[in-house]
N, C-alpha and C positions, 0 to 999 in steps of 0.2 A: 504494500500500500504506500500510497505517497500522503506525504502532510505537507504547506506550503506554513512555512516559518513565520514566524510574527515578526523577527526579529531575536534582540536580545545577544544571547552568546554566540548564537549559530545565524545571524544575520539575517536576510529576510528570501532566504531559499528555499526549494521542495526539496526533503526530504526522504528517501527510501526505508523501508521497514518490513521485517517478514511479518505477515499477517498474522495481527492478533498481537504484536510486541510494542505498539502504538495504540493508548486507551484513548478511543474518540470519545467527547459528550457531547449536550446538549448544544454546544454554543457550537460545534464542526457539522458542515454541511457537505456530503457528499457533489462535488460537482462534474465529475465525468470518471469516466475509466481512462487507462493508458495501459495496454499491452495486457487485459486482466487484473489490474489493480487499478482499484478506487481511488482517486484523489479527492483529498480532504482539505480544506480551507477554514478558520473558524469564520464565523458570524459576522463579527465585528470588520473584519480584516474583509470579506466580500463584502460588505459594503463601500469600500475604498476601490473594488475592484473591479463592482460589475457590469458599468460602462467599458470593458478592455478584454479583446481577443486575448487568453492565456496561452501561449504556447510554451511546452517544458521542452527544455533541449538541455545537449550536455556537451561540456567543454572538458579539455585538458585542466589539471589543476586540484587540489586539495579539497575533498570534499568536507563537508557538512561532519562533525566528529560523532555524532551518533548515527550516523547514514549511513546505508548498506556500502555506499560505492566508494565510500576513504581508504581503502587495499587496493583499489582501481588506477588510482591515479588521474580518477577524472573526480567534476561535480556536477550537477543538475542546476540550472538555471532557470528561470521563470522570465521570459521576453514576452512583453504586453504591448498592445496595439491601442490605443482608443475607436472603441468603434464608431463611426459615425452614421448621426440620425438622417434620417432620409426625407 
């Protein structure tokens, strides 16, 4: 499963998780899948977000320290669009 970070220690990136080692609650909204895993966002945070195309990608570089892909040598990035009204 993926979480998109608030911030804080780990900055404001999607994170990787084996399912189930990520406790979602009330204030996390499930907003799409990626590859079979759910991505997660809280409440507060998609509100700041949901005028914006999310696209996750991944780059070369140190990942996220509780993130699956930190042995990888890559990280997971969050590239947003603003969508425009028609």
């Amino acid at each position: 499963m993926f979480h998109q970070s608030g911030g804080c220690c780990d900055g404001s990136q999607p994170m990787c998780f084996e399912k189930g080692e990520f406790k979602t609650g009330d204030s996390d909204i499930c907003l799409g899948v990626i590859a079979d895993c759910e991505f997660y966002m809280s409440r507060d945070q998609y509100e700041y977000w949901k005028h914006c195309e999310l696209t996750i990608d991944i780059v070369e570089g140190r990942g996220s320290s509780f993130s699956l892909e930190i042995p990888l040598g890559v990280r997971f990035i969050t590239r947003s669009r603003i969508i425009q009204a028609l």
